[in-house]
TIKOLBA-432134 format. One record per residue (C-alpha): x, y, z. Coordinates in steps of 0.02 Angstrom, whole numbers, always signed. Layout:
! TIKOLBA-432134
+--------+--------+--------+
:      x :      y :      z :
+--------+--------+--------+
:      X :      Y :      Z :
...
+--------+--------+--------+
***
This chain:
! TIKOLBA-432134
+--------+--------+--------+
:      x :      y :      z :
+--------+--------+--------+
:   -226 :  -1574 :   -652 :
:   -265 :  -1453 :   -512 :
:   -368 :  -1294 :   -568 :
:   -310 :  -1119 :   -547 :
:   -410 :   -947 :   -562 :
:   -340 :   -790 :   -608 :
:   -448 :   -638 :   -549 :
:   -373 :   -533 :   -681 :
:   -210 :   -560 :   -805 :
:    -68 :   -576 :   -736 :
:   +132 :   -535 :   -803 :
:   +199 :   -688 :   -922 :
:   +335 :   -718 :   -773 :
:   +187 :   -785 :   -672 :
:   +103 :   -862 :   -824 :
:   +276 :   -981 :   -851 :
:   +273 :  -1033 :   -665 :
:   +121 :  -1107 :   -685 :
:   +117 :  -1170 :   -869 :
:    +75 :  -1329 :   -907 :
:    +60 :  -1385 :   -702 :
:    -88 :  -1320 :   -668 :
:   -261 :  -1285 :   -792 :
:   -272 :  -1097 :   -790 :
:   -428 :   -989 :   -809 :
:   -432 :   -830 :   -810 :
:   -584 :   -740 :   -761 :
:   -661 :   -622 :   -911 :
:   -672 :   -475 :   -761 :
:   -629 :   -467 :   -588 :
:   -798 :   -453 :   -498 :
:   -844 :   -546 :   -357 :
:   -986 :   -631 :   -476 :
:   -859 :   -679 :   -604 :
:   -731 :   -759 :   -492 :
:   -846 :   -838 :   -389 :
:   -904 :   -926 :   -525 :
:   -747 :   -997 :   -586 :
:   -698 :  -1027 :   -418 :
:   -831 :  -1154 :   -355 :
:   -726 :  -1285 :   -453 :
:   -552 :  -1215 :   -423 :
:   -394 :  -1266 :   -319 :
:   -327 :  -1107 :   -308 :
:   -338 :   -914 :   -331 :
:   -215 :   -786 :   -374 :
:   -282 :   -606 :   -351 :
:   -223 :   -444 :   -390 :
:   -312 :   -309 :   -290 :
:   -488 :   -287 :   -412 :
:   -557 :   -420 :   -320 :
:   -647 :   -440 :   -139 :
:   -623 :   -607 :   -109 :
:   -775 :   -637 :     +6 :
:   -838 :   -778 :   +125 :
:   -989 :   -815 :    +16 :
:   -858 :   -845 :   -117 :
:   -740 :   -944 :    -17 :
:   -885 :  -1065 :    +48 :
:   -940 :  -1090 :   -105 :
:   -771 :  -1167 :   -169 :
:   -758 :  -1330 :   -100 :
:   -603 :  -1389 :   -172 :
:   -503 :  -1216 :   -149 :
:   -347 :  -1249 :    -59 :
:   -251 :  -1063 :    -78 :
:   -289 :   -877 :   -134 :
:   -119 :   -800 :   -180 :
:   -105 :   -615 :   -194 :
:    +33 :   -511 :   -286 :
:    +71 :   -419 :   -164 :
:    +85 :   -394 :    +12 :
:    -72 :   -333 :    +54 :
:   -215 :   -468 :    +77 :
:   -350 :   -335 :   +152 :
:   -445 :   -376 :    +18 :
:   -470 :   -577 :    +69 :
:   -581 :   -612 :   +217 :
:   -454 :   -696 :   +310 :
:   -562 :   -785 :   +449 :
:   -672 :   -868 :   +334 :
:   -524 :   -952 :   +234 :
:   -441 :  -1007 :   +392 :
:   -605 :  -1070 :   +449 :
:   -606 :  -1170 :   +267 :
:   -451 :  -1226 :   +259 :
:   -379 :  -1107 :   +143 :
:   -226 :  -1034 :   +156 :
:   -201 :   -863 :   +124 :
:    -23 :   -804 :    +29 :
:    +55 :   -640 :    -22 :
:   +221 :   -601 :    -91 :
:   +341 :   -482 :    +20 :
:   +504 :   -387 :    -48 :
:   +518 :   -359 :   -232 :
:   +393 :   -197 :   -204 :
:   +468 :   -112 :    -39 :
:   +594 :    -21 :   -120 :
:   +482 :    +53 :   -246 :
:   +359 :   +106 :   -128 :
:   +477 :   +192 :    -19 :
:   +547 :   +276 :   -179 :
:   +371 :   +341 :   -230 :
:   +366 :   +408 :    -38 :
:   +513 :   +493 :    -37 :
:   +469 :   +574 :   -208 :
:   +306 :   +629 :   -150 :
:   +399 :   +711 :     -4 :
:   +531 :   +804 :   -115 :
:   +398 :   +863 :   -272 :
:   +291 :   +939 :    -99 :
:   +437 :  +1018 :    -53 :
:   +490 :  +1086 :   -213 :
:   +321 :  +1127 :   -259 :
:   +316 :  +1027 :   -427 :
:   +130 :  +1002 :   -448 :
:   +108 :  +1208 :   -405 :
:   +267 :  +1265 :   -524 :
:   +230 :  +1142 :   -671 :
:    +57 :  +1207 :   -711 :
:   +125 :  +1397 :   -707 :
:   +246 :  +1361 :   -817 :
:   +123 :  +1290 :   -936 :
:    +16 :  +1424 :   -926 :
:   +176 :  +1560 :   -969 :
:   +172 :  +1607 :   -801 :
:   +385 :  +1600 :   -771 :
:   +396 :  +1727 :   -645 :
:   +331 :  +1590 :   -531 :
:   +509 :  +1562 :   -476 :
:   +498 :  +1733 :   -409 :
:   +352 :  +1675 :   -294 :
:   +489 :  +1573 :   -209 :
:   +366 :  +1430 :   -145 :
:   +510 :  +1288 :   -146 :
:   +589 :  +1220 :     -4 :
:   +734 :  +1119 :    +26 :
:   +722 :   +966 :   +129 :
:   +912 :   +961 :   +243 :
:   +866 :   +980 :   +415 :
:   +664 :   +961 :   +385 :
:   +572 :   +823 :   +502 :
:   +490 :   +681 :   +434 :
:   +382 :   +581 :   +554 :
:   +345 :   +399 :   +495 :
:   +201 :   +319 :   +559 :
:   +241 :   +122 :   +557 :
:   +418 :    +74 :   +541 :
:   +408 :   -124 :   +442 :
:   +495 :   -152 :   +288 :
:   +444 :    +14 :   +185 :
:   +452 :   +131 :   +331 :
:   +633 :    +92 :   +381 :
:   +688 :    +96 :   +192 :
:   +608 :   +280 :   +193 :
:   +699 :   +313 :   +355 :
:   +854 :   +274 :   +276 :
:   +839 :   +366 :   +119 :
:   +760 :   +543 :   +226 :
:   +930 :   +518 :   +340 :
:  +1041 :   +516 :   +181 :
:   +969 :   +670 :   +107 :
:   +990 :   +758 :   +286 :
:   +818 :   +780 :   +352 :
:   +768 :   +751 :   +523 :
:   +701 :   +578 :   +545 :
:   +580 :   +517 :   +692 :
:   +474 :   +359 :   +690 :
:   +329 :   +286 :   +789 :
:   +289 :   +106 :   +804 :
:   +210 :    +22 :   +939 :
:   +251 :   -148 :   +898 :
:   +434 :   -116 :   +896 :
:   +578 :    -81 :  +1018 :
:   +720 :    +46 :   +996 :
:   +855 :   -126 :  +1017 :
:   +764 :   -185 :   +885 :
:   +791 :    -51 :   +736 :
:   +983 :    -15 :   +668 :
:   +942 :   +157 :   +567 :
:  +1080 :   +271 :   +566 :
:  +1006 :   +432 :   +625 :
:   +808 :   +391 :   +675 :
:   +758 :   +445 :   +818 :
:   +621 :   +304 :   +894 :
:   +484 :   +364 :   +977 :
:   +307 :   +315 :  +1089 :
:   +250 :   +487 :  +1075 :
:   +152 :   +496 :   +938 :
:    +66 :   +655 :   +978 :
:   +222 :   +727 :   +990 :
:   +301 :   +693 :   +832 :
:   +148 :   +732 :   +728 :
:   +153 :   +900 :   +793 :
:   +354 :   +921 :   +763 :
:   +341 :   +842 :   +590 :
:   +373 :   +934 :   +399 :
:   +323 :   +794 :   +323 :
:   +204 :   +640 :   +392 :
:   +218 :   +477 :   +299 :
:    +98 :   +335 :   +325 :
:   +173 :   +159 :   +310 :
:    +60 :    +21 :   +399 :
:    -41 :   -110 :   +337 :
:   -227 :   -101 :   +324 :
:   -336 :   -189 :   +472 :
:   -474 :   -157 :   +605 :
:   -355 :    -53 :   +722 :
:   -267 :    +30 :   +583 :
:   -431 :    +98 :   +483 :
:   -438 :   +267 :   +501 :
:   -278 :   +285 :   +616 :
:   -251 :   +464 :   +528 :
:   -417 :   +551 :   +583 :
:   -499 :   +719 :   +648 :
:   -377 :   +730 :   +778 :
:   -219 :   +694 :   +714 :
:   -227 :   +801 :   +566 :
:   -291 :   +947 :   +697 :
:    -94 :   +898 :   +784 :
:    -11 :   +944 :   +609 :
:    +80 :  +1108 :   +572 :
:     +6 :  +1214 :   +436 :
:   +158 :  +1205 :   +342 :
:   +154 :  +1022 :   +346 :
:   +132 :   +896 :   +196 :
:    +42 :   +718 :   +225 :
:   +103 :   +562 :   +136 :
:    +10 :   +406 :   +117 :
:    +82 :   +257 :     +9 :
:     -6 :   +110 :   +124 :
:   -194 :   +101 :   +108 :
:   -334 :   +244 :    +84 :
:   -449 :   +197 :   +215 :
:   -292 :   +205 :   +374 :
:   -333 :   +408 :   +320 :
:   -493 :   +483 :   +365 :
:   -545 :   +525 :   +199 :
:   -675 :   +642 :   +241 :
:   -581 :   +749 :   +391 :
:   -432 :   +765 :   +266 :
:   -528 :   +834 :   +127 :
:   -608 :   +955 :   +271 :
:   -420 :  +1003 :   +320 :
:   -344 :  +1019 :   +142 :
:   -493 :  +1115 :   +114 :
:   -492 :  +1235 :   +254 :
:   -311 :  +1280 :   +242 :
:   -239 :  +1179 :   +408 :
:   -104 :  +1065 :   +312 :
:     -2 :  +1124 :   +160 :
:    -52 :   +984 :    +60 :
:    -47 :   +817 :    +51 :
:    +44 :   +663 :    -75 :
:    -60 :   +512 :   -105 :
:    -65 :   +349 :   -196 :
:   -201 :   +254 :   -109 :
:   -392 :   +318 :    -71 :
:   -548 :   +255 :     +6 :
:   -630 :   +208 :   -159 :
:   -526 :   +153 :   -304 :
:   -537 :   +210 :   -421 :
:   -607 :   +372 :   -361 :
:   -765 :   +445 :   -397 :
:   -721 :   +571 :   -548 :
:   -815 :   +706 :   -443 :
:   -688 :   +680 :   -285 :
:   -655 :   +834 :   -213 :
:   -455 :   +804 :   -215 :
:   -471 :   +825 :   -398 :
:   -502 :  +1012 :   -395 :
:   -360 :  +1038 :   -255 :
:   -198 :  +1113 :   -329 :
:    -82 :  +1069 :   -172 :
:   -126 :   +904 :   -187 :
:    -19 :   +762 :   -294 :
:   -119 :   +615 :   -354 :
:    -43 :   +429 :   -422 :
:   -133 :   +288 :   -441 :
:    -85 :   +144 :   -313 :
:    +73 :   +148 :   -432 :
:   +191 :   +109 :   -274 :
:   +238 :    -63 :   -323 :
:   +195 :    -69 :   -487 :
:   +370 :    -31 :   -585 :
:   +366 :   -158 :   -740 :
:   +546 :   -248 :   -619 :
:   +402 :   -256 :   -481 :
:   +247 :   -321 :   -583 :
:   +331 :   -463 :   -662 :
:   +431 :   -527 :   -499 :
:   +261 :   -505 :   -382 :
:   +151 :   -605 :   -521 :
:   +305 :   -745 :   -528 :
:   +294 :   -769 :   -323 :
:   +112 :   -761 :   -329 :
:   +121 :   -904 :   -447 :
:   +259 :  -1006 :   -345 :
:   +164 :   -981 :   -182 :
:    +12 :  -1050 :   -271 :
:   +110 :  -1201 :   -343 :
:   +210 :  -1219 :   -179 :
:    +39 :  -1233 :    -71 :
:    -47 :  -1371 :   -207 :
:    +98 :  -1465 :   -188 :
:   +113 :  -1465 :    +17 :
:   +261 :  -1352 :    +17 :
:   +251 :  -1158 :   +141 :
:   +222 :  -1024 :    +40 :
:   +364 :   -870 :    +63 :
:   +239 :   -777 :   +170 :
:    +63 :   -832 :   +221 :
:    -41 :   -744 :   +372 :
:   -141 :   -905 :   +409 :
:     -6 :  -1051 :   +371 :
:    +27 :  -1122 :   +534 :
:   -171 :  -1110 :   +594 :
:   -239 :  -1200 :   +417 :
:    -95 :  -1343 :   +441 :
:   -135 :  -1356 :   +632 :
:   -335 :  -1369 :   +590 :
:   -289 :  -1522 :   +461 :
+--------+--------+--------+
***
């Protein structure tokens, strides 16, 4: 019987998939030292997103046919060095869009109604905050989405429903391609950061994408405007954001992703009142957890046993190099 690793526990869905057809061991933390250990004898790896699956680890496992993430995100597995192994790389796609797009779009509407600002003056007996009259309502407001794939049009769709203005930028799309009632598709990127209320982020992490919100983007941004990101930390400039909350430029900001997670208890977003925090909660509704571990599971089972896994970045090349 083939073995299987799990970086860290996953939901009993995932556990039943792979009951009693594979020997499961499950990895007492989810270092890189811990895995890697239990992995130089394993056939296949399901990771949550604890671990940095690294080429050191992946050389060192000479029977390790798949790493299976649960989730759609696989920054966090050195790609090239499993293709160059043999190893094909899975994630699961779906189940979690609709949940992240929801957090989005609730980030967007507790900015605008100034939740975050309004709840702690309440607390305090302060109730002549309403009198301050720092909510705003969202019909007619722009929002500017930066990457239009599964979450971004899902967020496009909600924004149109509740009346706002909705623009997107994507350069790997074309206008014929998208069928959103009311977005308005654009190539000037410049132009709609400038324009937009509300800026959402929703692109996957890689080389080009790291750091795509910098310096000079958030310089584009109105002072009245609110930045969302529900992707990955590092596609924001960390440091120039801080610098920009800080100073005043932007209203504020929504995120569930950062550089470092968890964050450094000293971050500086901690002490910043117009600034909502979650913690990579996106996909992570108890519907979400259980279906992501259950295709994790399948798409490990489905690669042991010569079958395509429902999505896999490095599929075709691993099959084409056997």
């Amino acid at each position: 019987m083939k073995k299987v690793v799990l970086a860290e526990p996953i939901d009993e869905a995932g556990m039943k998939v792979l009951h009693g057809k594979v020997d499961i061991a499950i990895s007492p933390d989810p270092s890189a030292e811990s895995v890697g250990q239990l992995l130089k004898e394993a056939h296949g790896l399901v990771v949550r997103t604890a671990t940095k699956v690294t080429r050191s680890m992946i050389e060192s496992a000479p029977h390790l046919e798949v790493i299976s993430r649960t989730g759609g995100g696989l920054d966090n597995v050195d790609i090239e060095a499993a293709t160059e192994s043999g190893v094909v790389v899975c994630g699961v796609k779906g189940p979690q869009d609709r949940f992240v797009a929801e957090l989005t779009v609730t980030l967007i509407m507790a900015l605008s109604k100034q939740i975050f600002y309004l709840d702690g003056e309440v607390r305090k007996g302060n109730f002549r905050s309403r009198y301050e009259y720092r909510p705003a309502g969202l019909f007619g407001k722009k929002v500017g989405l930066i990457g239009l794939g599964r979450i971004g049009r899902i967020v496009a769709d909600i924004c149109h429903h509740l009346g706002m203005e909705v623009w997107g930028y994507d350069p790997y799309l074309n206008p014929e391609d998208l069928h959103l009632p009311g977005l308005v598709f654009t190539k000037e990127r410049e132009e709609m950061i400038r324009t937009s209320d509300f800026l959402s982020v929703h692109v996957p992490l890689s080389n080009e994408t790291q750091g795509l919100i910098g310096r000079r983007e958030l310089s584009w941004m109105k002072p009245t405007a609110f930045l969302i990101n529900t992707s990955r930390g590092e596609i924001v400039d960390e440091p120039a954001l801080i610098e920009t909350l800080q100073q005043g430029k932007i209203a504020g900001a929504g995120l569930d992703v950062f550089a470092k997670e968890p964050p450094d208890p000293s971050h500086p977003f901690f002490r910043m009142e117009n600034v909502i925090l979650t913690p990579h909660t996106g996909a992570l509704t108890r519907d979400a957890v259980a279906q992501l571990a259950e295709g994790a599971a399948q798409n490990t089972l489905d690669v042991l046993e010569g079958r395509k896994p429902s999505y896999s970045i490095n599929w075709d090349e691993v099959l084409r190099k056997k």
